[in-house]
C-alpha positions in Angstrom: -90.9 256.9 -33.1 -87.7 255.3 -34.5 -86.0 257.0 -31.9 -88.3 254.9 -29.4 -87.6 251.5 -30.8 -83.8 251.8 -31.1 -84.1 252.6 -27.2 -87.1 249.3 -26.6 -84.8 247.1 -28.7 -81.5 247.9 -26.5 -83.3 247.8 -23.5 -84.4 243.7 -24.5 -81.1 243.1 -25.0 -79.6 244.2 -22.0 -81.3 241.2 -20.1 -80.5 238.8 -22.8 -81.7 235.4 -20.4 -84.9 237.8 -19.3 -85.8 238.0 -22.6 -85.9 235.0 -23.8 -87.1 233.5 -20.9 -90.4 235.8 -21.5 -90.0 234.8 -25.2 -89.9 231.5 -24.6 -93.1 231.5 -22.4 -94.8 233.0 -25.5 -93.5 230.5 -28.1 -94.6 227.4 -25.6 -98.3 229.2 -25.3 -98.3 229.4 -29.0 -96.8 225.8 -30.3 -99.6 224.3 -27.0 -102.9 225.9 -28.3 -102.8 225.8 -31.7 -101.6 221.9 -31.4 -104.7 221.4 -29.7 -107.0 223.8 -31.3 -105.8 222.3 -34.5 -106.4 219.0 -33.6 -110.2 219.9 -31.5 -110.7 221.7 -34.9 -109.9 219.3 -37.7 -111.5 215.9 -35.6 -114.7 218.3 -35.8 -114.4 219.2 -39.5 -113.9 215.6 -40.5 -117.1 214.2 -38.3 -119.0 217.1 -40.0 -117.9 216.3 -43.3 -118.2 212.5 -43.0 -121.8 213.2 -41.5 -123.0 215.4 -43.9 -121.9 213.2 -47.0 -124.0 210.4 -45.5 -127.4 212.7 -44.8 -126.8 216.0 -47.1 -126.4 219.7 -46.3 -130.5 219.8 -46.4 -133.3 217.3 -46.9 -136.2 217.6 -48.0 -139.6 216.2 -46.4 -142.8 215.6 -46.6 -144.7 218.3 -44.1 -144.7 216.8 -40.6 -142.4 213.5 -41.9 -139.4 214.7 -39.6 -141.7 215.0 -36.6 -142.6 211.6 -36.0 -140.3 210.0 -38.9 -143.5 207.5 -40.2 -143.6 205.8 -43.8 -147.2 207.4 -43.8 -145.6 210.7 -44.0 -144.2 209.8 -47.1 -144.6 211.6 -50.5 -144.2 211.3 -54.3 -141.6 212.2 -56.5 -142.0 215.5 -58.1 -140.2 215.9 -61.1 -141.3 220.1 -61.1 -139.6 220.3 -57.6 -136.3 218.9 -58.8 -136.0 220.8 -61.6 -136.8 224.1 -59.4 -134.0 222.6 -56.7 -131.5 222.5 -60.0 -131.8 225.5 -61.3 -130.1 226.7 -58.0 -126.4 227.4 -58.7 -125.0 226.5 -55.1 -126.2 222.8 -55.2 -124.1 220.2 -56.3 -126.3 216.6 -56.5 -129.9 216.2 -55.4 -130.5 212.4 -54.1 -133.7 210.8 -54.0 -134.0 208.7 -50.6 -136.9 206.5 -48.7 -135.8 204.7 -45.3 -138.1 202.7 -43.3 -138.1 199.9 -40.8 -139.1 196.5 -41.2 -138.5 193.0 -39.6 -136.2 190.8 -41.1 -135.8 186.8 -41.0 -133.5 184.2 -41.4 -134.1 180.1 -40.4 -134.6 180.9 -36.8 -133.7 184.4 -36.3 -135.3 187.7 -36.6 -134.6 191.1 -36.4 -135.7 194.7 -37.0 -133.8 196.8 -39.6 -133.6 199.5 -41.0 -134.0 199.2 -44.5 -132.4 202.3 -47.1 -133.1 202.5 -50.5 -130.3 204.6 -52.0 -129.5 205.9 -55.8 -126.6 203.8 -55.9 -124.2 206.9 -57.7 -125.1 209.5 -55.7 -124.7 207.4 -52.3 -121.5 205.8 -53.6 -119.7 209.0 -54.7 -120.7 210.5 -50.9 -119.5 207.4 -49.1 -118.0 205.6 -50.6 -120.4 202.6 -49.7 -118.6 200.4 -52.5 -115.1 200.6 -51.0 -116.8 199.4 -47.6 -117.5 195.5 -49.1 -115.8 193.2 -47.5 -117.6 190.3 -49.1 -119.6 189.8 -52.5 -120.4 193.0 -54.5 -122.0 196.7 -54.6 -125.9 196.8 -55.4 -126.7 196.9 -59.0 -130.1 198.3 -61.2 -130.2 194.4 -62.7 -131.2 192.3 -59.9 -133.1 193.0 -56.6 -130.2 191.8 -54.3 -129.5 193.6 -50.2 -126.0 194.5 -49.1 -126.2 194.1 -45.4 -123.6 195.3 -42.2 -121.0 192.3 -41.3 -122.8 192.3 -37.9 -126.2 191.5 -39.3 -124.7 188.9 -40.9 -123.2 186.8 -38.2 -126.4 187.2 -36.1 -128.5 186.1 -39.1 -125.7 183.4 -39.6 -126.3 184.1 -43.7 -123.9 183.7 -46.4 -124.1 185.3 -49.9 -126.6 184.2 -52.4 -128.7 184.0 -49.2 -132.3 185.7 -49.3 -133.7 187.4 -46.2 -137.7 187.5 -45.4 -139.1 191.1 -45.0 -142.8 192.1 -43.4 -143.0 195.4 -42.1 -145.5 198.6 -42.7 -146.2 199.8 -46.2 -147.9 203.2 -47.4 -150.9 204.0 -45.5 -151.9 201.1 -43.8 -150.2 198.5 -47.0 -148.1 195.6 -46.0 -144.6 195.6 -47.2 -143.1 191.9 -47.4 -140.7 190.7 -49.8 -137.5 188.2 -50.0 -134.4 189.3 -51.3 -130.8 188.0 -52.1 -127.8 189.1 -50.1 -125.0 190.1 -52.8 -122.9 191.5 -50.6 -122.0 192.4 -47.0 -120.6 195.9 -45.9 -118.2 196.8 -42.8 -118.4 200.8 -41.3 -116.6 202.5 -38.5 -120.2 202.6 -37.1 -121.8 199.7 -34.4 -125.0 200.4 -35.0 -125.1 200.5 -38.6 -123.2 197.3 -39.0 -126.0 195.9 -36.5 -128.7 197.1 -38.4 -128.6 198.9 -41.4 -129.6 197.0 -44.8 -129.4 198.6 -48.6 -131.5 198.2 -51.4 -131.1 199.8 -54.9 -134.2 202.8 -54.4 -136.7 201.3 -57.1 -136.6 197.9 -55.1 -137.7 199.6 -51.8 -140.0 201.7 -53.6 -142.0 198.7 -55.2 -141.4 196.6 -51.3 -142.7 199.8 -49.7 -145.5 200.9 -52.2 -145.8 198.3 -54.9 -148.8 199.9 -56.4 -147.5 203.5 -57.3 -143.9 204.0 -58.5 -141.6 206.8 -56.3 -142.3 207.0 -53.2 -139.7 209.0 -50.9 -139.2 210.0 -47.6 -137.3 212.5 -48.9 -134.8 214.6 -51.2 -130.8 214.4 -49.6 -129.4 217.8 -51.4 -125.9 218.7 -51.2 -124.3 222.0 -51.7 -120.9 223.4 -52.8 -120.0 225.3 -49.8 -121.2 224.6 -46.3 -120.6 228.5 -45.6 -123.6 228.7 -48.7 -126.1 227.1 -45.7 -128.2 230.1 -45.0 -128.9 231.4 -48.2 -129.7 228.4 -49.8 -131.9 227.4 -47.1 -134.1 230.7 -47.8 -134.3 229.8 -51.4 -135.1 226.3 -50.9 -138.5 227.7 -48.5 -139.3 229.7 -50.8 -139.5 227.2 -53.5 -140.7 224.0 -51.7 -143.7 226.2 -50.4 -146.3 225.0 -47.3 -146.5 221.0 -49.0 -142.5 220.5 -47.9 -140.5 221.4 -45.0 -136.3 222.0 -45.1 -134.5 220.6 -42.7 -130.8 221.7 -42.6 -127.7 219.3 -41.1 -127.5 221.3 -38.1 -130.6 220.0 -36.9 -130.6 216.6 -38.3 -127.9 216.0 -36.7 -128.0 218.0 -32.9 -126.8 215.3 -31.0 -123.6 215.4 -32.7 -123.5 219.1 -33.0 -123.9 219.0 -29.2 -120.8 216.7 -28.6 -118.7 218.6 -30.3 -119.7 221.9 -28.3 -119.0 220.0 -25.1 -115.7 218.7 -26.1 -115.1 222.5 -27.4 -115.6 223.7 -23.8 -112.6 221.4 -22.5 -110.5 222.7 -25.2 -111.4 226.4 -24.6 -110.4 225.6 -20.4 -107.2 224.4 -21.4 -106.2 226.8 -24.0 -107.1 229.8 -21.5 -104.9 227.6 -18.9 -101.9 228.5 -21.3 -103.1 231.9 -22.1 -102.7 232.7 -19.0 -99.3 230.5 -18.6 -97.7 232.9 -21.4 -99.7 236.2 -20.3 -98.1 236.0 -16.5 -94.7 235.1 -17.9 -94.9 238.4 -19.9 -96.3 240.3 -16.8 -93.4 239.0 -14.5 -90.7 239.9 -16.9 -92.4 243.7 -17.3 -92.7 244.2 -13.6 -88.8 242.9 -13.1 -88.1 245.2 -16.1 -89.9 248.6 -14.9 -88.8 247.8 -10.9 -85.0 247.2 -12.4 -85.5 250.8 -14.5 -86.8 253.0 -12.0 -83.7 254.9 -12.0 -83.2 255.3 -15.5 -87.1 256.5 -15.6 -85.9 258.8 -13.1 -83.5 260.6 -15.1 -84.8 260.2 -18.5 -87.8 262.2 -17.4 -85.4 264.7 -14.9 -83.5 265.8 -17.9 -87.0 266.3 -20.0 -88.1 263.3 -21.4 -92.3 263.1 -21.7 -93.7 260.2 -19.9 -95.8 259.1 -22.3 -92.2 258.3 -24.5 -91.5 256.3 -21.9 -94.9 254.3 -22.0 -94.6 254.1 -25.7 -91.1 252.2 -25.0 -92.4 249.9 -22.5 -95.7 249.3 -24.7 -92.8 248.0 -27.9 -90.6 246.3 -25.8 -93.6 243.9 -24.9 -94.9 244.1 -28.4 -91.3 243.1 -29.5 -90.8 239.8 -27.3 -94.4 238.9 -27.6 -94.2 239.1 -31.5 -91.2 237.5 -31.8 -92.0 234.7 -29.8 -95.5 234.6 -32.0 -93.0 234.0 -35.0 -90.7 231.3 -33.8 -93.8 229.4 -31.9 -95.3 229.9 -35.5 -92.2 228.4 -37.2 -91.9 225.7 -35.2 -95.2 224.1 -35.1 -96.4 224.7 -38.6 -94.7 222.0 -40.4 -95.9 220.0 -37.6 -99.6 220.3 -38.2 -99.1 220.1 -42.0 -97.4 216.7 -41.8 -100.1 215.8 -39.4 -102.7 217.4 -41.6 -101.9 214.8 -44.4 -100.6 212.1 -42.1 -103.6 211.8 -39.5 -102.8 210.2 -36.2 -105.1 206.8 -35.5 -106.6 206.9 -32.0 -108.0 203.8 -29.8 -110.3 203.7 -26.8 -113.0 205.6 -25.9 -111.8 208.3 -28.1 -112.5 206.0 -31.0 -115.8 204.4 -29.9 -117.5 207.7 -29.3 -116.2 208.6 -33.3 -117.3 205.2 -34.7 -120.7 206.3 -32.5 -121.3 208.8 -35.5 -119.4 206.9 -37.8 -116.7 208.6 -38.7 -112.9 206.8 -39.1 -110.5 206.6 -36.0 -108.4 209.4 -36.9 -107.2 212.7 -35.2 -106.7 214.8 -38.2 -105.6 218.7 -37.8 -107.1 221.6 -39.1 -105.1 224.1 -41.5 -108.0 227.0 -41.3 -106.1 230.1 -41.6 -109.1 231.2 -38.8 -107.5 229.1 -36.2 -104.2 230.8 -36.2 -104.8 234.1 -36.4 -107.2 233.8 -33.3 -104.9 232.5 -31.3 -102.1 234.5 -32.2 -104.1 237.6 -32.1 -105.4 236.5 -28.1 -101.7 235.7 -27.2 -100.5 239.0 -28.7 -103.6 240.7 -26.7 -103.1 239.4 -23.8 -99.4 239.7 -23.9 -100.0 243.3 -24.6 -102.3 244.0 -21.5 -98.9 243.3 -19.3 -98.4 247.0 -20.2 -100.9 248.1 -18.1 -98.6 248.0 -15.1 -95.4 250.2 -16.3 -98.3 252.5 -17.9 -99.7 253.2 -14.2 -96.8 253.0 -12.7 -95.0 256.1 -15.4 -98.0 258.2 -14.6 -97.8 258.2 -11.1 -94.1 257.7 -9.9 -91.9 260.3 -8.2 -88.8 261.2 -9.6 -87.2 261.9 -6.0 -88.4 258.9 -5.0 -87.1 256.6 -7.5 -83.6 258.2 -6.9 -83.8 257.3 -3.0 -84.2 253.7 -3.1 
């Protein structure tokens, strides 16, 4: 076999500009699709991540609540199933939530909302909601003040200190009204949430929504170490919530997203196989040149007793050579790339950024390290670079040595 590679090695290297011409196509393959698998890649792992935070790996409902999402479908805090949900090691924070929707008024002006009543710790340590103030102050457990979207708050035409009117639906056929103060108003990458989203501490939208019966939820928000835990945890979590609850994981919570991002996945996958086959038929010209070019040398390599199949195995490394040394320097070359841009995130504008701020997530293309992403592509280049073989393989089976010698 060493025998074999000294004669692969000094074939490459008697067509230096052929060789790195086929090297080259390799290296351009490589530094093009994992630039833009990296990106694809890390723009989904940040809108899953950003997502997640805001709803939790899994909630937990009341049986039927996710079906037709109505305050009726409410239930009661149960102390028993918390401490069941905590005695599971691969859950990080269990958070308490209760949304509902309710109409809103100010002088002149009303508007339905959508009001969330949040554990102010766990929801600030997720998102960060406190760093997203741009006027007044975070909720507190003293007072029964609102934060409200900067949106809301120039259609309502309300400053701070300000108390908006609620009526809306309470617990089984109750009426929820109340007034509260406006302590502070909130900007997110998101539209819609700016538009209609409205925060209260969760004892002051349990007492608006069920005044009669402390801690009422909608539901438990739980959040887990490792996203890659999903499965098993969900199996555990049936098992313990029983027939009275139902588990709903992020995937299905949040579908529409899920769906986006396999669409957008599908134009990445077109253009990467573009370049696959870019740096596969660069490879398969240069090995046709190269076994055309040596038929004479086949010729009398196998006239004065060589076995074919040596000869295959030479063609097979001199591909595997080129193909893995361009692998290497395409490697080289574009992995400081992605780490800068892995810590320095590029901003995008347009319809890029309205369709993140749709889910929202920050305007930012950041790229994915994941050790996953290179070795698939540098494994499909390397296989399809290696498939260029094919040809001198058929061709060192079936040529004639008298032939060869004639032309």
């Amino acid at each position: 076999m060493n025998t074999l590679f000294k004669i692969a090695w000094r074939n490459l290297w008697r067509n230096k500009r052929r060789t790195f011409l086929t090297a080259s196509a390799v290296i351009i393959a490589v530094i093009l699709v994992l630039f833009m698998r990296s990106m694809q890649f890390g723009s989904y792992d940040m809108m899953i991540k950003a997502a997640v935070n805001q709803v939790g790996d899994f909630q937990i409902h009341n049986k039927g609540y996710w079906e037709n999402q109505s305050i009726d479908e409410a239930f009661f805090a149960d102390k028993n199933l918390v401490d069941s949900l905590k005695k599971i090691p691969e859950i990080t924070s269990i958070a308490p939530t209760i949304n509902t929707y309710s109409l809103a008024s100010y002088g002149k002006q009303t508007k339905g909302v959508l009001i969330s009543g949040i554990d102010l710790k766990e929801e600030n340590s997720k998102t960060n909601l406190s760093g997203k103030i741009i006027k007044g102050r975070y909720l507190n457990e003293i007072d029964n003040g609102i934060i409200i979207g900067d949106n809301l708050a120039k259609f309502y035409k309300i400053a701070l200190g300000d108390s908006l009117a609620f009526i809306g639906q309470g617990y089984q056929g109750m009426t929820a009204y109340g007034l509260f103060p406006v302590v502070g108003i909130f900007h997110l990458p998101s539209t819609q949430m700016n538009n209609q989203y409205i925060y209260m501490e969760l004892t002051n939208a349990q007492e608006f929504i069920c005044p009669y019966q402390p801690g009422i939820l909608t539901g438990y928000s739980v959040f887990l170490k490792n996203s890659s835990q999903l499965k098993r945890v969900e199996k555990k979590l049936s098992k313990i919530t029983g027939k009275n609850y139902e588990v709903i994981s992020w995937k299905t919570i949040l579908a529409s997203m899920l769906q986006f991002i396999k669409a957008d996945n599908i134009s990445g996958l077109v253009m990467a196989i573009f370049l696959y086959l870019v740096a596969a038929f660069g490879i398969f010209s240069t090995v046709l040149m190269m076994t055309m070019e040596k038929r004479k040398q086949y010729a009398v390599m196998v006239s004065i007793g060589m076995q074919r199949t040596k000869l295959i195995w030479v063609s097979v490394i001199e591909t595997f050579i080129v193909s893995l040394v361009g692998i290497i320097i395409g490697l080289i070359i574009i992995t400081p790339v992605l780490i800068y841009l892995n810590i320095h995130p590029i901003p995008i504008t347009g319809d890029l950024q309205q369709a993140f701020m749709q889910f929202n997530i920050p305007p930012f293309l950041p790229f994915s390290l994941s050790a996953n992403i290179f070795i698939k592509q540098v494994l499909i280049i390397l296989g399809l670079s290696l498939l260029s073989v094919l040809y001198p393989i058929f061709y060192l089976a079936k040529f004639n040595v008298l032939n060869a010698f004639r032309r």
